[in-house]
MARZALO-8136 format. One record per residue (C-alpha): x, y, z; residue number from 1. Coordinates in nm, 4 decimals. Example, Ala and Ser with C-alpha at 12.3 -4.5 7.8 and 13.67 -1.06 7.14 Angstrom:
residues 2
+----------+----------+----------+------+
:        u :        v :        w : resi :
+----------+----------+----------+------+
:   1.2300 :  -0.4500 :   0.7800 :    1 :
:   1.3670 :  -0.1060 :   0.7140 :    2 :
+----------+----------+----------+------+
This chain:
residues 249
+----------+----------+----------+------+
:        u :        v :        w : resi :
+----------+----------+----------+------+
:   0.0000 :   0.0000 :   0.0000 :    1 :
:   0.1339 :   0.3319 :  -0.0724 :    2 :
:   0.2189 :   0.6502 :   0.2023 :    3 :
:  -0.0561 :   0.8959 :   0.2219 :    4 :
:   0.0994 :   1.2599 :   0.0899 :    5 :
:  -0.0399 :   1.5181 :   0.3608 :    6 :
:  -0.0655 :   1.8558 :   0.2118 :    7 :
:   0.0387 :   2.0920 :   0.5324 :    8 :
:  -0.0482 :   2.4614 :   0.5217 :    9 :
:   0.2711 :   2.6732 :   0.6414 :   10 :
:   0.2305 :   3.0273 :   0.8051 :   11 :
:   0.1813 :   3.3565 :   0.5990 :   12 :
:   0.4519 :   3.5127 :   0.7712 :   13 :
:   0.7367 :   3.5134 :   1.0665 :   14 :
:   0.5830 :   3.3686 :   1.3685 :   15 :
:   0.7449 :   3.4199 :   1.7592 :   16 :
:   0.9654 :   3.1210 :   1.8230 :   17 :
:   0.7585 :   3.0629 :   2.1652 :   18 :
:   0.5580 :   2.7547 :   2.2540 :   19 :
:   0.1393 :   2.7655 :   2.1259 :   20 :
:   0.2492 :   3.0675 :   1.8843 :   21 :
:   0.1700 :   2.8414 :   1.6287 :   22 :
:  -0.1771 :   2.7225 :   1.7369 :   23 :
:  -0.3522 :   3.0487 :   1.6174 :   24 :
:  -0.2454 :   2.9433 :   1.3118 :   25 :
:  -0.2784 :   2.5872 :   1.2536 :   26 :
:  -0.5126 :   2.3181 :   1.4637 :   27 :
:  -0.2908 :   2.1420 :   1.7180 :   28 :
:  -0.4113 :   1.8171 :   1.4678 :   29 :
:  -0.2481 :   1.9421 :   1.2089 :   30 :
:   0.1003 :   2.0403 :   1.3846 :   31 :
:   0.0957 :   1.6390 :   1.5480 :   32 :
:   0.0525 :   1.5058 :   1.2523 :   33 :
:   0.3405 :   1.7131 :   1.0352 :   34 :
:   0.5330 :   1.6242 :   1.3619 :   35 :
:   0.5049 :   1.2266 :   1.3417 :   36 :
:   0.6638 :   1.2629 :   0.9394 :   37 :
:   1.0247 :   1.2089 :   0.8526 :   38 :
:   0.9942 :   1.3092 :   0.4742 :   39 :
:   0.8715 :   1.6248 :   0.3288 :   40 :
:   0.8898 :   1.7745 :   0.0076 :   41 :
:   0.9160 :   2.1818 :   0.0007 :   42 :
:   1.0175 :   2.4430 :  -0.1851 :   43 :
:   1.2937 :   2.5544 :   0.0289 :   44 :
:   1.4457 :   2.2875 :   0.2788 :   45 :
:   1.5693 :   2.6003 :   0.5318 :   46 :
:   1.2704 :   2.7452 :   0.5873 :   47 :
:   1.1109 :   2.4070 :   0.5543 :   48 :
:   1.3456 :   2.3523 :   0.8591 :   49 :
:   1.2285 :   2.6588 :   1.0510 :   50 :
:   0.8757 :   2.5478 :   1.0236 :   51 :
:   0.9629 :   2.2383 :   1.1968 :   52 :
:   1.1431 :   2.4169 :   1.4493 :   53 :
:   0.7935 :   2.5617 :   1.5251 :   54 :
:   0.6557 :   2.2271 :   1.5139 :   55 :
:   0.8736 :   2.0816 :   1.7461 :   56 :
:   0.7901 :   2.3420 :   2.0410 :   57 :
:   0.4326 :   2.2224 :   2.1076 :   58 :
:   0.5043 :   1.8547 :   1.9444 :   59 :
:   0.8039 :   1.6380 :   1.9341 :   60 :
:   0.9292 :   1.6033 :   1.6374 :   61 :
:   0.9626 :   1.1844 :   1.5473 :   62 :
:   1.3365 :   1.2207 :   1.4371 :   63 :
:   1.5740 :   1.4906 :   1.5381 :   64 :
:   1.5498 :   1.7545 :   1.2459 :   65 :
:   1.8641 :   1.6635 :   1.1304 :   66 :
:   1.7714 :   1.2944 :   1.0176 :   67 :
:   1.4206 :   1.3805 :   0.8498 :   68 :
:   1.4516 :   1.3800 :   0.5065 :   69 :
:   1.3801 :   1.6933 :   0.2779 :   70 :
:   1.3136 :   1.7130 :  -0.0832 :   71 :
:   1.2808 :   2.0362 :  -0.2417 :   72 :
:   1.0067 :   2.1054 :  -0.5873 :   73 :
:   1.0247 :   2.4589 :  -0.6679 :   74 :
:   0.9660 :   2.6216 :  -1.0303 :   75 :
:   1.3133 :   2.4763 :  -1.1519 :   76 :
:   1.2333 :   2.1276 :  -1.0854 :   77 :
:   1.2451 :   1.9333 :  -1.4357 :   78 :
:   0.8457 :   1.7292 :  -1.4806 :   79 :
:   1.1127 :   1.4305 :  -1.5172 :   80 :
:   1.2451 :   1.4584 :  -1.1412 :   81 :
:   0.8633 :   1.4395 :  -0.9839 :   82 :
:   0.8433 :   1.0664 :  -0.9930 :   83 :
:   1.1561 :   0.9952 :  -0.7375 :   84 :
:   0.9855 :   1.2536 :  -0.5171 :   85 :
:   0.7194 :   1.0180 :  -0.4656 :   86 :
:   0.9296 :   0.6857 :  -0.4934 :   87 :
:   0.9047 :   0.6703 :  -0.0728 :   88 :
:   0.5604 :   0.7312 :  -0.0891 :   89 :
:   0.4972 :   0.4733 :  -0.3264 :   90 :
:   0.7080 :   0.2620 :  -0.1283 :   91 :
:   0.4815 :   0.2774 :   0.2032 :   92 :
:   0.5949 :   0.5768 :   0.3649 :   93 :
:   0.3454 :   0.9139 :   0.4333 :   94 :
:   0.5194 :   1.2226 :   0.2955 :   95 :
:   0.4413 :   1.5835 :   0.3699 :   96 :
:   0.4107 :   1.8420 :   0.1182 :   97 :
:   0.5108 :   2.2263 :   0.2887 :   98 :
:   0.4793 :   2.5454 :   0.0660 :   99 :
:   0.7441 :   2.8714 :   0.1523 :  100 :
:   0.3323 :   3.0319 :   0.2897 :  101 :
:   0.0232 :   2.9004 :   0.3155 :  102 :
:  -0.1568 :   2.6116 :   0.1687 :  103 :
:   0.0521 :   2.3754 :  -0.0776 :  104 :
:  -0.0597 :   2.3632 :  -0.4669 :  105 :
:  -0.2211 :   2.6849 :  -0.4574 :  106 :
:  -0.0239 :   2.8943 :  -0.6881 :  107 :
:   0.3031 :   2.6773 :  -0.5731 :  108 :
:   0.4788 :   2.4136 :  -0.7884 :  109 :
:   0.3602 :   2.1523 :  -0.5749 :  110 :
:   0.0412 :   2.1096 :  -0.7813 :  111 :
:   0.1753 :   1.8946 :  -1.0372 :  112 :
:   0.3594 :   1.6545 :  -0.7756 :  113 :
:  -0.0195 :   1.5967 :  -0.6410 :  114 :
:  -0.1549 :   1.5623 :  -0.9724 :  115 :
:   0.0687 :   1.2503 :  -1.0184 :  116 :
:   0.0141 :   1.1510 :  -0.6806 :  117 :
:  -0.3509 :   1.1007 :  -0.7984 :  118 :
:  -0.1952 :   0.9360 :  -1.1562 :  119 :
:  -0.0647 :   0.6840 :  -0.9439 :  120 :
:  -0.3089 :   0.6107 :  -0.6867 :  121 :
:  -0.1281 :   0.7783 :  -0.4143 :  122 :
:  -0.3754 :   0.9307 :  -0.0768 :  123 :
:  -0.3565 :   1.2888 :  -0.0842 :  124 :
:  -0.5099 :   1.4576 :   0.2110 :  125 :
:  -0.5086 :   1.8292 :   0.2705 :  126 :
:  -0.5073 :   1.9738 :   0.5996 :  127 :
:  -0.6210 :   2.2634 :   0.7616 :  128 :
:  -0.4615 :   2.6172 :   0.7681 :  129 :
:  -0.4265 :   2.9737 :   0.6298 :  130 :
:  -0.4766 :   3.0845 :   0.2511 :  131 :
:  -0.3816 :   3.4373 :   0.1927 :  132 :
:  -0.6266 :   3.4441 :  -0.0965 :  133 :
:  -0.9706 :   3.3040 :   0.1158 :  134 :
:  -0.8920 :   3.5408 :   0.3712 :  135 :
:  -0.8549 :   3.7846 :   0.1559 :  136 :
:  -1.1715 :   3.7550 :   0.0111 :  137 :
:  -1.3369 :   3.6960 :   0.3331 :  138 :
:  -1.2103 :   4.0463 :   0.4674 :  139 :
:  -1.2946 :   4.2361 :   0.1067 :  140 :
:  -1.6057 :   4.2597 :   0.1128 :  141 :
:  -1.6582 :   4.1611 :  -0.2318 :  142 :
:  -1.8240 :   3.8805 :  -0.4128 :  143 :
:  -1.7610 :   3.5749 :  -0.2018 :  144 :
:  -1.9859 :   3.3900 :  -0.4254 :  145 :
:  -1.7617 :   3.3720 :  -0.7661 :  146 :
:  -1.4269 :   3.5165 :  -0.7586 :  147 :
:  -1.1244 :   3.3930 :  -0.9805 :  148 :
:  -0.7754 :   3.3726 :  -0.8886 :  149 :
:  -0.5221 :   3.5250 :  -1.2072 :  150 :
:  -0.1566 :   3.4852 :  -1.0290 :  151 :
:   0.0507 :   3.7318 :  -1.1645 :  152 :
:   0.0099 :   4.0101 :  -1.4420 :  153 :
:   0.2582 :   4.1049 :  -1.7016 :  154 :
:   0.5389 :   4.2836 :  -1.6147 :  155 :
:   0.5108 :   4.4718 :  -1.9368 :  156 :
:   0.3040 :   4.8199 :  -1.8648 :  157 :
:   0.0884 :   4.7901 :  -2.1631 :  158 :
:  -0.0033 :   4.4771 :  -2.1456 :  159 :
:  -0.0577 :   4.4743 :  -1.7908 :  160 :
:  -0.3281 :   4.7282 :  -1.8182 :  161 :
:  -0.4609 :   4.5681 :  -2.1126 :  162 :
:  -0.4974 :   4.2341 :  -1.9188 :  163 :
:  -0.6755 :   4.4648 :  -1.6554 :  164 :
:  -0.9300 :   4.5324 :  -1.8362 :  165 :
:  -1.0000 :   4.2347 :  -1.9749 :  166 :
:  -1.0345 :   4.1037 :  -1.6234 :  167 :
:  -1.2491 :   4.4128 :  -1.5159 :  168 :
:  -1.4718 :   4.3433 :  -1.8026 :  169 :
:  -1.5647 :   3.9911 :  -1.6813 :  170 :
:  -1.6027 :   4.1021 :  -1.3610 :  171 :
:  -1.8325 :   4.3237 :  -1.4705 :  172 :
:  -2.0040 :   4.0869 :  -1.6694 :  173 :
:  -2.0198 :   3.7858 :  -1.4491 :  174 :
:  -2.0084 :   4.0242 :  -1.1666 :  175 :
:  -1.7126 :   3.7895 :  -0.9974 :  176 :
:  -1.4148 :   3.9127 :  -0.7345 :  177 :
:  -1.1019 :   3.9220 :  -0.9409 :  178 :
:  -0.7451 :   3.8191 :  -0.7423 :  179 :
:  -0.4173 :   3.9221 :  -0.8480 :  180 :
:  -0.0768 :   3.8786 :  -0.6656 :  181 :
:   0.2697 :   4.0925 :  -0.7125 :  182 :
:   0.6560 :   4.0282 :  -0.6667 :  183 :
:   0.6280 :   4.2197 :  -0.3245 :  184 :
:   0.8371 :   4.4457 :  -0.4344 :  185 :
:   0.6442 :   4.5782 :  -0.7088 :  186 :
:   0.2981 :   4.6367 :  -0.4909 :  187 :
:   0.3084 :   5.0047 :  -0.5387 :  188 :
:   0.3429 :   4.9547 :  -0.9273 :  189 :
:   0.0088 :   4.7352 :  -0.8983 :  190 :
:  -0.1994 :   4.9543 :  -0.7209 :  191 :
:  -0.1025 :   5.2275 :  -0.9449 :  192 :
:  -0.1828 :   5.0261 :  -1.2878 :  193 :
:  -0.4917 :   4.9031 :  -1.1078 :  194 :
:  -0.6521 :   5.2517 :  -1.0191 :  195 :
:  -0.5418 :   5.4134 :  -1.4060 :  196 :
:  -0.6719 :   5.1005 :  -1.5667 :  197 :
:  -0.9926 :   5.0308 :  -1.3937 :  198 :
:  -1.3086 :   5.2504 :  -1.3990 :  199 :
:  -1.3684 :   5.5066 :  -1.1243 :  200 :
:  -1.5885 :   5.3125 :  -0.9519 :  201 :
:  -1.4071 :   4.9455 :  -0.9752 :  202 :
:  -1.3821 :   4.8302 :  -0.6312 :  203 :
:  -1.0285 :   4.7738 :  -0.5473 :  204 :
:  -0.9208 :   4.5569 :  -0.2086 :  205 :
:  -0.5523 :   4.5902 :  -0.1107 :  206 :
:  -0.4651 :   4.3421 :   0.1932 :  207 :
:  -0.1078 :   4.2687 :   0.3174 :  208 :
:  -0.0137 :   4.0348 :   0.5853 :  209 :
:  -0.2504 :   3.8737 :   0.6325 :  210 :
:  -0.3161 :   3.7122 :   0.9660 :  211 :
:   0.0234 :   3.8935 :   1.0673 :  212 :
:   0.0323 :   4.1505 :   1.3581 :  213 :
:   0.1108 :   4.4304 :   1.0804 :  214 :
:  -0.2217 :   4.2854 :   0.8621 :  215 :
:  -0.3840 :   4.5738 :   0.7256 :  216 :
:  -0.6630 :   4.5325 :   0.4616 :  217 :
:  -0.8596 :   4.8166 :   0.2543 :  218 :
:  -1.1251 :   4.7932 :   0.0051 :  219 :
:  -1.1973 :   5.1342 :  -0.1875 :  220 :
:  -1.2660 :   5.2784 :  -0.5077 :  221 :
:  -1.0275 :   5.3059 :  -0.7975 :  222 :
:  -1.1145 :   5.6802 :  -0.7739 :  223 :
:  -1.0461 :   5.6781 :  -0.4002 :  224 :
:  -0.7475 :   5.4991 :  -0.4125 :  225 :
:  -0.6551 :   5.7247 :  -0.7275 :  226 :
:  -0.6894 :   6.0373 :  -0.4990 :  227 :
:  -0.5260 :   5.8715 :  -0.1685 :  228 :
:  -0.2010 :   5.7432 :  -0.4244 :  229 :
:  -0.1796 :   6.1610 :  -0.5188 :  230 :
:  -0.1538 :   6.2383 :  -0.1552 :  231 :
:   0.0649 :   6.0229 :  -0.0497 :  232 :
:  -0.1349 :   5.8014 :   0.1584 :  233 :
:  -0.1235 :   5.4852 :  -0.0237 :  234 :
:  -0.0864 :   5.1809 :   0.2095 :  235 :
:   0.1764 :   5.0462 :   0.3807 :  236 :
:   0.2861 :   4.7820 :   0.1680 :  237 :
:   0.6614 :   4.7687 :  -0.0042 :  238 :
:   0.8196 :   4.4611 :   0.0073 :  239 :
:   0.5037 :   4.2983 :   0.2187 :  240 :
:   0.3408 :   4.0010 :   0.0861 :  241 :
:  -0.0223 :   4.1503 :  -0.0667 :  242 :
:  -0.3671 :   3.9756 :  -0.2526 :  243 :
:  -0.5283 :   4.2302 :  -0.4902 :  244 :
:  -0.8839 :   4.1875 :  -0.5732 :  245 :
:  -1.1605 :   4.3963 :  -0.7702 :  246 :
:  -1.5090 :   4.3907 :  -0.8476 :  247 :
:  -1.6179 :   4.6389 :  -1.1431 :  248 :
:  -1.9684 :   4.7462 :  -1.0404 :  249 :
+----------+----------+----------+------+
């Protein structure tokens, strides 16, 4: 019989090293079960590591970190390389799959290794924990009822606010939440192509950090957030991981 691959949330953000710090984040379940596993596939073995570290503070971990075994998928793993990740699984052994923040296989590479877990009969269960882009839309305010997730935008300027549009349209039409996400770094460059390409009264949600002490979320109109950008109150969001949503009304 083959492993069962556990899909384990991971926190949104730096979390005090301090014991039941992580149980506002993730069900005490969930953090025994992650703690009885000895192989795990991530994106980054370090901060793979640190999570465990977390772990280990409420729930021992069943092999001292050094001797559990850490694979890492990110987006330069070759398709060919996916089937000896899951050569312990399919040898017996329950495998955990840990994304850099939040939920696994939600825009993270780990999708495809759980769409061949499936290809070859292998248990996938996912567990319980924080999504940046549910509570996102919880806290917006907009549709909850149809919304679409669109990753990332063009980089290009043009075709950026071309592909806003097109996304404000059906929103418009199928009156459904829109989600973007940004290279941190570039959240200011977002908001500002958001507000010129979108019609004065597109609803526009900013929200960083989410479940973070410094979480902030703001839902206003592109004309509002057009006239708080020109005074210099835009949020506080450089180099802070952010969900962008609109809703053209």
């Amino acid at each position: 019989m083959p492993g069962t691959l556990y899909l384990i949330p991971n926190t949104l953000g730096p979390v005090d090293a301090a014991p039941g710090a992580l149980s506002a984040l993730l069900p005490k379940q969930v953090q025994a079960l992650t703690a009885r596993l000895d192989y795990f596939v991530a994106e980054n073995a370090k901060t793979a590591r640190a999570f465990l570290k977390l772990v280990a503070l409420d729930h021992p971990l069943a092999r001292p970190l050094q001797e559990i075994e850490i694979a890492e998928l990110n987006v330069n793993t070759p398709a060919a390389a996916l089937g000896q990740l899951l050569a312990p699984l399919l040898a017996g052994r329950d495998a955990g799959l840990v994304s850099e923040a939040g939920v696994p296989a939600v825009a993270d590479p780990g999708a495809d290794l759980v769409r061949l877990a499936h290809q070859h009969g292998i248990p996938v269960r996912p567990l319980v924990g924080p999504s940046s882009l549910l509570l996102a839309v919880m806290a917006s305010g907009l549709n909850g009822q149809s919304f679409a997730f669109n990753g990332y935008l063009p980089t290009d300027t043009g075709q950026r606010s071309k592909r806003i549009q097109q996304l404000e349209g059906r929103s418009r039409s199928e009156k459904q939440t829109q989600l973007l996400i940004e290279t941190p770094y570039r959240n200011g460059q977002m908001l500002e192509a958001l507000v010129s390409a979108c019609q004065p009264g597109t609803l526009v949600c900013v929200a960083t950090d989410l479940s973070l002490p410094s979480e902030s979320v703001k839902t206003l109109s592109a004309a509002r957030w057009k006239a708080a950008l020109a005074g210099g109150k835009g949020p506080d969001f450089h180099k802070k991981p952010t969900v962008f949503l609109f809703l053209a009304q």
